[in-house]
N, C-alpha and C positions, 0 to 999 in steps of 0.2 A: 776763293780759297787759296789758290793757287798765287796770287796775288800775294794774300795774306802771311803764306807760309815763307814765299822767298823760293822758296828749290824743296821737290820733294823727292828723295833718294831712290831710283832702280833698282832693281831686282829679277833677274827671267825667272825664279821658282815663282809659282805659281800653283798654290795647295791648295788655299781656300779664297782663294786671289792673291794677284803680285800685290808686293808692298804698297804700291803706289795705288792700287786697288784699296786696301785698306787703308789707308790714310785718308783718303776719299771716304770713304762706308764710315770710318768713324766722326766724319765731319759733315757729311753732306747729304740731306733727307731725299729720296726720293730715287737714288742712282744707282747702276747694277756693275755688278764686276763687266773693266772690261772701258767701262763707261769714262772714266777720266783720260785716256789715252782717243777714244772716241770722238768726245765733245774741246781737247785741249791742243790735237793736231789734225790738219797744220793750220794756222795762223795764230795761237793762241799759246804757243809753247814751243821749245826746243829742246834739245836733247846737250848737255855739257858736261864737263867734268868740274863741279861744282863741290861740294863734300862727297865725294867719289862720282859717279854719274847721276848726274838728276835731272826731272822734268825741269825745265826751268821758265818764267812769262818772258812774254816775247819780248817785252821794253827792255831784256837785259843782253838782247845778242847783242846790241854795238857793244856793249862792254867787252864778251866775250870774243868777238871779232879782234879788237882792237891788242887785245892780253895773247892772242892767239900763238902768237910766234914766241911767244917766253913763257905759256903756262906748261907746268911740268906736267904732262898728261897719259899714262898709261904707259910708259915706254915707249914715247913717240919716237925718240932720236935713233931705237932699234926697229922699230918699224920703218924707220925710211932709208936705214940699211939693208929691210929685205926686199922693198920694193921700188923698182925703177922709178923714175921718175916721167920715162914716157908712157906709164901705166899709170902714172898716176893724173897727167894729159888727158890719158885715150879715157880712163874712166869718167871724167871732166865733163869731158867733150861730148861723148855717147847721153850721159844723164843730162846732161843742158839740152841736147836736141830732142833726146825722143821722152823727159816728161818724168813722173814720179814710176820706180823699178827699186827691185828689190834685186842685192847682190847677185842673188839663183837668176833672174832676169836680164840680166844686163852679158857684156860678152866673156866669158871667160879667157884669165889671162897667164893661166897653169896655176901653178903650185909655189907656194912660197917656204921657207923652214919655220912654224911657228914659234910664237912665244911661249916660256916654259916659266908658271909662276907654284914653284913646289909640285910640280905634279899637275897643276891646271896648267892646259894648252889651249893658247889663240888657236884660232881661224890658219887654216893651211891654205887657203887660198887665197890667191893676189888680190882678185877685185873684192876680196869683204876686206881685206886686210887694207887697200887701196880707199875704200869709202872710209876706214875707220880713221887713217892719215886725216883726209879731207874732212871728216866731221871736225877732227880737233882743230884744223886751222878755219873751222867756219867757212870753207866754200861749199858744202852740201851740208845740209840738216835731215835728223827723222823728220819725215812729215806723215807718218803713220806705219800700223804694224798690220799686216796682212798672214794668211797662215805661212806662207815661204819666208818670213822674220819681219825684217824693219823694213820698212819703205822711204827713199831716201828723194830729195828733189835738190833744186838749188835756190840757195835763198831766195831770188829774186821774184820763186813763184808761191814755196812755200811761205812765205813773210816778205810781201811785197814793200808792205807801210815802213818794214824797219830794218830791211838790206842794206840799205846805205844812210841808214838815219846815225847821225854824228853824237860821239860820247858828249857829254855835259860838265862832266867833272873827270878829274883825276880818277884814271882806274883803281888804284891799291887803295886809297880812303874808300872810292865805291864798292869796292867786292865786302872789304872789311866791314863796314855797317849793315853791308847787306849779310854777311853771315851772323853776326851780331844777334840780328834782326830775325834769323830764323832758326838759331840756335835758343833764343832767349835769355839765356843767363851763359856766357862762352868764357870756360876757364880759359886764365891764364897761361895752364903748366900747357905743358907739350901733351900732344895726343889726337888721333885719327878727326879729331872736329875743326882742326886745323890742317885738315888737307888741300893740297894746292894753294895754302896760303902759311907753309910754313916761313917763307921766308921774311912775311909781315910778321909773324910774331915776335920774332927777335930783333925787329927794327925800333925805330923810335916812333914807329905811327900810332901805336894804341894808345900810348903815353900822351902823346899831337892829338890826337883825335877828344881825348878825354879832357884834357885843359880847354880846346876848342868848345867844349859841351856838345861835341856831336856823338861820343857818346859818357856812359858814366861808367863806374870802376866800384864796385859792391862789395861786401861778403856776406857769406852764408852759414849759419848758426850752426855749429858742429863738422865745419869745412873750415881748413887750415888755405886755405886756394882763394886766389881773389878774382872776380869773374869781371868780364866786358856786359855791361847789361845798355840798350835804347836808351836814345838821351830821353827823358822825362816818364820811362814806365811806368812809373806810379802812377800815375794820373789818367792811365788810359780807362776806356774801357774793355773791360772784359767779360766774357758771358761766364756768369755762377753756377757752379755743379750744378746739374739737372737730373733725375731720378734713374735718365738711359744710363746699362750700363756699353762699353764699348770695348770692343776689340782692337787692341794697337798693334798697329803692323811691326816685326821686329827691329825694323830699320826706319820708324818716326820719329825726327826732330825730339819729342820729349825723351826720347831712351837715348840719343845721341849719346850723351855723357853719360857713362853706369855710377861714374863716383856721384855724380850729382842727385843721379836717381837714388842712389844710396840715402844717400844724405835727407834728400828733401822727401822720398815717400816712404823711408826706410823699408827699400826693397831691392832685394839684390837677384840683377837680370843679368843672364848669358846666354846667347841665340849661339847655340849647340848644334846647328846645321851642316857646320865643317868640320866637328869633332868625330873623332874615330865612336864606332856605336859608344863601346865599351868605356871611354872618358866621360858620357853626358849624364848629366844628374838627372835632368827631366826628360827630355825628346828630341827629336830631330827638327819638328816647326814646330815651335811655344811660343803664345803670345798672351804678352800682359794683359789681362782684365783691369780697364778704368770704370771706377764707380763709384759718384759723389765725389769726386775730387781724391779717389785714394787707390791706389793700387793694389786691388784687394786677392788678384788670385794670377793665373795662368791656366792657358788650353793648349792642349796638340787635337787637332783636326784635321778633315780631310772633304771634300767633296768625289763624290764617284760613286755613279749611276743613280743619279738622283738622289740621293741623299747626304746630308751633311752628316759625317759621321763625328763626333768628339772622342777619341780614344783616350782622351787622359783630363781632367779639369783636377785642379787644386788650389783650395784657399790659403792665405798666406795664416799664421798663428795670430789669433786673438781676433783672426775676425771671423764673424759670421756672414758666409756668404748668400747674396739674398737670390735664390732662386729661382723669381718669379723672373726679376729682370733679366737672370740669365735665358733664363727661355726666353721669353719677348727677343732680344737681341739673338740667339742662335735663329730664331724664328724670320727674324730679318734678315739674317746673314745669308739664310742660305737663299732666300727667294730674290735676295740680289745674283745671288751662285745659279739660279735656276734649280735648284734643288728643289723637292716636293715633301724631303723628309726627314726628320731629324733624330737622331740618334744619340743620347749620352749616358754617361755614367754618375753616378753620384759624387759630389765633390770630395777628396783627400785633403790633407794637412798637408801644407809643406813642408 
């Protein structure tokens, strides 16, 4: 899956599982929250700043080793104005000898002045703020999350096979296909699905790239936008809507773009998580209902004390939402959650 997808996007909330949690659960038969970060580190995945932070497969850390020193990532350039450099050594040093540790583990190095993004503030401590330096320039990776947060190693044990395995190609053509590749259809205009790679969009590469036919240049039937699409997508296969319906996590690859989700399912999505109560049309977690190929509704839910509760489900106009599958699928949902119990309401109009 992981493979398949290219990068699947982060998230810490954690309601009815993290993002990344559902992006899994709607792909992948058998697996329980919790489970893709389980089975995917370490050696099978890193952690980068990819369209914001994502799981990413392992074949792609030369890439991002190599991009290290010039990707625009998180405010790194003010992060290493708050921290020393021989903290940033000593945290190095300590993680390479004593083994995979979690920030709260390792030695405290005081206090730093966080980062201020509107109101959200970093880490006021040196050594999280110290690992965070070092993840971006790829000398420590997550190699798992433990209840004290991340757990962090150095490559060489976390991803032994690919620490020092040499890039193949040009990075900027590589990043770019590969988002390409896991956006699926990747407007043109300017916007958040060109993060960390705004500077390719305004270059001459995707223009290069497209004459090259490595990839092609599409448009979309009631979209004025002309998108980056895989060079020969037509032709793949693809697996045909099936009767499940599915939960999408708010931050999956298909909602990436809302103008496109407009456009292509005629459905208009906004994850209302940051909005003040009083601005949100629907809830605080909402997430799309996939079903048969159509985006037929939304839910706010919740897990706690065993039960999956749904506070809110609404179908979108003109459809008839089919209820049986929604049970089956809350039925799954929660006994990946551990839940024992399911709780909803009857569906509304949007």
């Amino acid at each position: 899956m992981l493979k398949d997808l290219r990068c699947i996007q982060l998230d810490p909330l954690d309601v009815i599982g993290t993002n990344a949690d559902l992006v899994a659960l709607a792909r992948v038969d058998g697996i329980a929250r919790g489970d893709v970060y389980k089975h995917l580190l370490p050696g099978h995945a890193f952690e980068h700043i990819a369209k914001e932070r994502c799981l990413l497969p392992v074949s792609a850390f030369p890439y991002y080793r190599e991009r290290a020193a010039q990707l625009p990532t998180w405010r790194l350039e003010e992060r290493l104005a708050r921290v020393p450099e021989q903290v940033l050594q000593a945290v190095l040093a300590e993680l390479t000898e004593t083994g995979p540790a979690s920030a709260k583990t390792l030695k405290d190095h005081g206090a730093v002045v966080p980062l201020d993004w509107s109101g959200w503030k970093s880490t006021a401590r040196a050594t999280a703020m110290a690992l965070d330096v070092l993840g971006a320039r790829c000398q420590v990776v997550v190699c798992g999350r433990a209840p004290g947060g991340k757990v962090y190693d150095v490559p060489h044990r976390a991803l032994p096979r690919h620490a020092d395995a040499a890039v193949t190609q040009p990075v900027d053509p590589w990043a770019l296909v590969e988002r390409v590749e896991a956006a699926g259809l990747l407007s043109r205009a300017s916007g958040a699905h060109w993060s960390s790679l705004k500077h390719v969009r305004t270059s001459d590469l995707p223009d290069t790239l497209v004459r090259e036919g490595l990839l092609e240049e599409v448009a979309v039937s009631g979209s004025p936008r002309r998108y980056l699409a895989p060079s020969g997508f037509r032709r793949r296969d693809v697996p045909e809507p099936d009767a499940r319906m599915r939960i999408l996590g708010p931050l999956d690859a298909v909602l990436w773009d809302r103008e496109l989700v407009r456009v292509a399912f005629g459905f208009d999505y906004v994850w209302e998580v940051y909005k003040p109560a009083a601005q949100r049309q629907w809830g605080w977690y909402v997430c799309p209902l996939l079903h048969r190929g159509r985006l037929v509704g939304r839910l706010e839910a919740r897990v706690r004390e065993g039960t999956l509760t749904v506070d809110n489900v609404w179908r979108e106009q003109g459809v008839k939402l089919d209820d049986a599958a929604l049970d089956e699928t809350l039925a799954r949902h929660a006994a990946a959650c551990g839940a024992t119990r399911v709780k909803r309401p009857r569906a509304r109009v949007a």
